[in-house]
PANU-42387 format. One record per residue (C-alpha): x, y, z; residue in three letters. Coordinates in nm, 2 decimals. Each point is the difference from the previous one (the first is absolute). Layout:
<nodes>
NODE  X  Y  Z  ALA
...
</nodes>
This chain:
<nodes>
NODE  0.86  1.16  0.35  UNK
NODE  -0.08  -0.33  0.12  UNK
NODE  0.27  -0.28  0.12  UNK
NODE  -0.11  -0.17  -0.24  UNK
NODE  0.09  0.23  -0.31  UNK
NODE  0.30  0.10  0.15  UNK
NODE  0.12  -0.38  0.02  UNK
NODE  -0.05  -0.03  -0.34  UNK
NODE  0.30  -0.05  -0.24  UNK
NODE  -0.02  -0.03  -0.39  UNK
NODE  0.29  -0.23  -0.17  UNK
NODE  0.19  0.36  -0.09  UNK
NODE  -0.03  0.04  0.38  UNK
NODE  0.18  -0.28  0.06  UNK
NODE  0.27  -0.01  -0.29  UNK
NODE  0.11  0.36  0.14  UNK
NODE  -0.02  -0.06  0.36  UNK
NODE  0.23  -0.35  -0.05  UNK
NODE  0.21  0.23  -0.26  UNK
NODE  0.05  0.28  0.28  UNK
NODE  0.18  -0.27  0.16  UNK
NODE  0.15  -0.21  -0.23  UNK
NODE  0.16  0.25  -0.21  UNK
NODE  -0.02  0.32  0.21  UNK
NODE  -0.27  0.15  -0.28  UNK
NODE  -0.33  0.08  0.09  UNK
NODE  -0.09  -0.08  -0.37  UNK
NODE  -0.18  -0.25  -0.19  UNK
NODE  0.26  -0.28  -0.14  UNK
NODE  0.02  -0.06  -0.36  UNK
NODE  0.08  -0.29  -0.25  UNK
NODE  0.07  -0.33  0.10  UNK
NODE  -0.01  0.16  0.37  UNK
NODE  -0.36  0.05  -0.01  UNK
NODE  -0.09  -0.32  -0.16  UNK
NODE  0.16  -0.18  0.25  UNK
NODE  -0.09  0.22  0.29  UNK
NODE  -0.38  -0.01  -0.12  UNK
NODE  0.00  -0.39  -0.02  UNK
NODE  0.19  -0.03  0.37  UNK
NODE  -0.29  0.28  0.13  UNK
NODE  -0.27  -0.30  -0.14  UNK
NODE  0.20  -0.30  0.13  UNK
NODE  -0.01  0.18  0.39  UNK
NODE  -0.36  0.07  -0.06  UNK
NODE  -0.08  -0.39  -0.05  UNK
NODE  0.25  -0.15  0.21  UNK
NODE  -0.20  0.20  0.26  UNK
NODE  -0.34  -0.13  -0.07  UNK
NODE  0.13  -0.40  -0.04  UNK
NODE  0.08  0.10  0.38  UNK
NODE  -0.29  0.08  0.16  UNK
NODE  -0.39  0.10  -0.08  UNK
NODE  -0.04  0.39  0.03  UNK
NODE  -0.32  0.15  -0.02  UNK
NODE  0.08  0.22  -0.31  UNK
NODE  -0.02  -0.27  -0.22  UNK
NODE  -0.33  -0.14  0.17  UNK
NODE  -0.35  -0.05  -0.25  UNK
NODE  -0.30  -0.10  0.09  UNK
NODE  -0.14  -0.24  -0.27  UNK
NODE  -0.40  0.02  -0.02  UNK
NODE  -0.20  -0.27  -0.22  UNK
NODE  -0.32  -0.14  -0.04  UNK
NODE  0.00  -0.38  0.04  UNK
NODE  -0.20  -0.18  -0.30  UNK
NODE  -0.01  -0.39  0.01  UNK
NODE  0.39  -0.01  -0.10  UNK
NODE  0.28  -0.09  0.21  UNK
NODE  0.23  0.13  -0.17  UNK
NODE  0.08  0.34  0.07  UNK
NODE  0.27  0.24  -0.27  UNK
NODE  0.19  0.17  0.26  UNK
NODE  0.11  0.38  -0.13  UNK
NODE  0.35  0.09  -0.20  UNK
NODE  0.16  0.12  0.28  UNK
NODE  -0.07  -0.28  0.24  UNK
NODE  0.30  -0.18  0.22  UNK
NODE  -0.13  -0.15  0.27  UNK
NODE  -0.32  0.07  0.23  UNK
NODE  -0.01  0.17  0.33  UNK
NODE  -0.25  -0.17  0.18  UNK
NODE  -0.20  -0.33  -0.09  UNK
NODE  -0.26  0.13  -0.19  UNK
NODE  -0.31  0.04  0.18  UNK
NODE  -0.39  -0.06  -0.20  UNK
NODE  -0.28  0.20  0.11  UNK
NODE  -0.29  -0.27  0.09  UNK
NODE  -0.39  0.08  -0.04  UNK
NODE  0.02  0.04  0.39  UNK
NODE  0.24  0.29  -0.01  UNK
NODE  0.27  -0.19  0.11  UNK
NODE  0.35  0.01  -0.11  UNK
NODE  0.11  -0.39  -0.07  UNK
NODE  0.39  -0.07  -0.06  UNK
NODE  0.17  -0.18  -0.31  UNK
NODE  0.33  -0.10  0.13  UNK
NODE  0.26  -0.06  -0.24  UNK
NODE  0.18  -0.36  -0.04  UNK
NODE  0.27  -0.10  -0.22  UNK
NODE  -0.17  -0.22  -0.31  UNK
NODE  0.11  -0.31  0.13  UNK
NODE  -0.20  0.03  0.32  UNK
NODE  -0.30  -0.05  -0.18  UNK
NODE  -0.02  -0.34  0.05  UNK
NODE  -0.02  -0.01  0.35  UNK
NODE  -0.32  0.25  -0.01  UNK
NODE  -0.31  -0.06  0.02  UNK
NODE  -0.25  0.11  -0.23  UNK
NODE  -0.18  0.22  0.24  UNK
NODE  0.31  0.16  0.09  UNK
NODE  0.05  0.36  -0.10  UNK
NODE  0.36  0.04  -0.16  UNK
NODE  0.13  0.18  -0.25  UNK
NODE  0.31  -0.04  -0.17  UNK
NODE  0.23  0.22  -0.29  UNK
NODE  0.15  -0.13  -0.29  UNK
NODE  0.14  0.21  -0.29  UNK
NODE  0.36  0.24  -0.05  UNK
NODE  0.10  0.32  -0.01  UNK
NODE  0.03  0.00  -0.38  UNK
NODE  -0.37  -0.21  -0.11  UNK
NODE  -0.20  0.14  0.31  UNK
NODE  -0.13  -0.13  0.32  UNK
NODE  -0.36  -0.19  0.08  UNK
NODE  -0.14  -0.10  0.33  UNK
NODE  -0.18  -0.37  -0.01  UNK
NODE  -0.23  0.05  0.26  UNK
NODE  -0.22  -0.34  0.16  UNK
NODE  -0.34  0.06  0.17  UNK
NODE  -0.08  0.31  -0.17  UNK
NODE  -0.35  0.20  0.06  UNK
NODE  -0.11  0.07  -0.30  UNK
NODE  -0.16  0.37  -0.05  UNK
NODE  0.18  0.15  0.29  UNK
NODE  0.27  0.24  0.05  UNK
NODE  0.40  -0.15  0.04  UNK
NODE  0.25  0.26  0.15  UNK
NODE  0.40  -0.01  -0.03  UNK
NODE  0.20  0.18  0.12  UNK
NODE  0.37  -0.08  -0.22  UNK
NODE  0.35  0.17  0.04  UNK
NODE  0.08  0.14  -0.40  UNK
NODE  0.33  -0.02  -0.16  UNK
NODE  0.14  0.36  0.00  UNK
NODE  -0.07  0.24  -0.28  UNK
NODE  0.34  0.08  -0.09  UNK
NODE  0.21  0.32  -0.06  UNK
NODE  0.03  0.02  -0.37  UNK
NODE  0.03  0.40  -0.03  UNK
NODE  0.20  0.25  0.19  UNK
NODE  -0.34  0.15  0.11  UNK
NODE  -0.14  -0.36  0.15  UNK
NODE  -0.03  -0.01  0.35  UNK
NODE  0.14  -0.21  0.26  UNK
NODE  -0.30  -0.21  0.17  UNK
NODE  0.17  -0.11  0.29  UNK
NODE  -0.07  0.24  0.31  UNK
NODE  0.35  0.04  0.04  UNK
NODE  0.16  0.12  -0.32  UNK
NODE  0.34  0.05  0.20  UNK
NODE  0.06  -0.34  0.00  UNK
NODE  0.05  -0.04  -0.38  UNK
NODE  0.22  0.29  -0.04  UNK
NODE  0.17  -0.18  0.31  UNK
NODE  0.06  -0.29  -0.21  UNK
NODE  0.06  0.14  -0.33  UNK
NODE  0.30  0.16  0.20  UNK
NODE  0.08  -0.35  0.11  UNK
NODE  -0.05  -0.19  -0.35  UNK
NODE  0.27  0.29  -0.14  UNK
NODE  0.24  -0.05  0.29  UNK
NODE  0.01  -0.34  -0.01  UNK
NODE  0.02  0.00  -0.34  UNK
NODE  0.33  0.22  0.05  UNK
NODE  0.14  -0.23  0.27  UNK
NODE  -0.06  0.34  0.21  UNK
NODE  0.14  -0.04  0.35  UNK
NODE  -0.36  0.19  0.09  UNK
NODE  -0.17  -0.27  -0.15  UNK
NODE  -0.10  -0.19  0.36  UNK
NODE  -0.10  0.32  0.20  UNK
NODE  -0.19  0.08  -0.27  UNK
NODE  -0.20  -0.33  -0.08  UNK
NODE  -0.05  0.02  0.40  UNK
NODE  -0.14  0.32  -0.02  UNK
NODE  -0.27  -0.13  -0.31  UNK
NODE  -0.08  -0.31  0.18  UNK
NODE  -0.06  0.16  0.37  UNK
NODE  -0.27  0.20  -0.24  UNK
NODE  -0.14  -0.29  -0.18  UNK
NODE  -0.05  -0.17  0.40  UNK
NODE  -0.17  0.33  0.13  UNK
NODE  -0.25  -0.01  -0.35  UNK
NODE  -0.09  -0.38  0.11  UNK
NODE  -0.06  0.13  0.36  UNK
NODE  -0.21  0.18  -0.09  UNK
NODE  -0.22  -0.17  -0.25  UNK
NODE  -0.02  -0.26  0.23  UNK
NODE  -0.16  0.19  0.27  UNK
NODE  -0.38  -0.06  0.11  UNK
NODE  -0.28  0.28  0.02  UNK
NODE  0.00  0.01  0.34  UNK
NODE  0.42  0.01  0.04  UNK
NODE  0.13  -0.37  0.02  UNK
NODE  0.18  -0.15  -0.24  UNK
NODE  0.01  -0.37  -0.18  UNK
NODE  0.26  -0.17  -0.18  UNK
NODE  0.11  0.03  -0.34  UNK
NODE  -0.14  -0.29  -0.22  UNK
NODE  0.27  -0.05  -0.21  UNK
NODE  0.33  -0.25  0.13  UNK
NODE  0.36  -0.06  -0.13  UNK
NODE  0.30  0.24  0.03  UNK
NODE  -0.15  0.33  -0.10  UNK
NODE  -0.29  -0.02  0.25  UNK
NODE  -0.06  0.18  0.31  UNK
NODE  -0.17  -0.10  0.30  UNK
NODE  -0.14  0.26  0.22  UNK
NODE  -0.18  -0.12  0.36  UNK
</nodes>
């Protein structure tokens, strides 16, 4: 069986696991307890991701570039990766980096740029200026994650431990459990060691997480 299978945890997984604890019951919780538990299960899952960029929730974005700037970026889109990169008639990879809107106006119009405008609710496009036309654009986006809707949805982070971790943290605090702290601790040393690791290079280094503010992580 390979690591990865046996890392995998499905949202029953996790309801039981947290329950073993919680409520000294290796069973599935019921009622208003699984409602709740279910919706705390989702909440860790994207708290996680508006951390850091993991590679689970990496796509690669292929599209053929007609005359049109403007660019429909898919459903699941949040945010890209990389600056997208346009493959030239010389075989060369040529960068769009992105700008906020308002930096338009001091560009030139030779500059390649690209910017994003759109929500999560109407959808995302990418303006794009200096396009090729007829050649290949390639961008690589973090998505939104998919979810855990049903008890037999899987967890998509790599380490699954971390949302039964905080499950168990969301209940305790919940119940102005004395536990609560040592707990959280223990779901937020795993949510560290996840960005550690996503954040590691091919050849073993390691960069620094993109996002800033109070829930980030810096790794040097």
């Amino acid at each position: 069986m390979s690591s990865y299978t046996k890392n995998m945890k499905t949202l029953q997984t996790i309801l039981v696991e947290a329950n073993a604890y919680l409520d000294l019951e290796a069973a599935e919780p019921s009622g208003t307890e699984l409602t709740t538990r279910s919706s705390y299960a989702n909440q860790a899952v994207w708290e996680a991701t508006a951390v850091a960029q993991f590679r689970e929730f990496q796509n690669v974005y292929t599209v053929n570039v007609s005359s049109s700037a403007s660019i429909s970026l898919p459903s699941n889109f949040r945010e890209f990766m990389v600056a997208p990169q346009l493959l030239d008639s010389s075989g060369k990879w040529v960068p769009y980096e992105q700008i906020d809107p308002m930096e338009i106006y001091n560009k030139q119009s030779s500059d390649k740029y690209c910017y994003v405008l759109g929500n999560p609710a109407s959808g995302y496009t990418a303006i794009f200026n200096n396009l090729t036309a007829n050649s290949t654009l390639s961008i690589v986006y973090q998505r939104y994650p998919s979810g855990l809707a049903t008890l037999t949805d899987v967890c998509e982070l790599s380490d699954p431990q971390y949302v039964v971790e905080k499950v168990k943290s969301y209940v305790l605090q919940s119940r102005r459990d004395e536990r609560f702290p040592q707990v959280d601790a223990m779901a937020e040393q795993k949510l560290k060691n996840m960005v550690g690791r996503s954040q590691k290079l091919p050849q073993g280094g390691s960069n620094q997480v993109r996002r800033t503010g109070a829930a980030s992580y810096i790794l040097s």
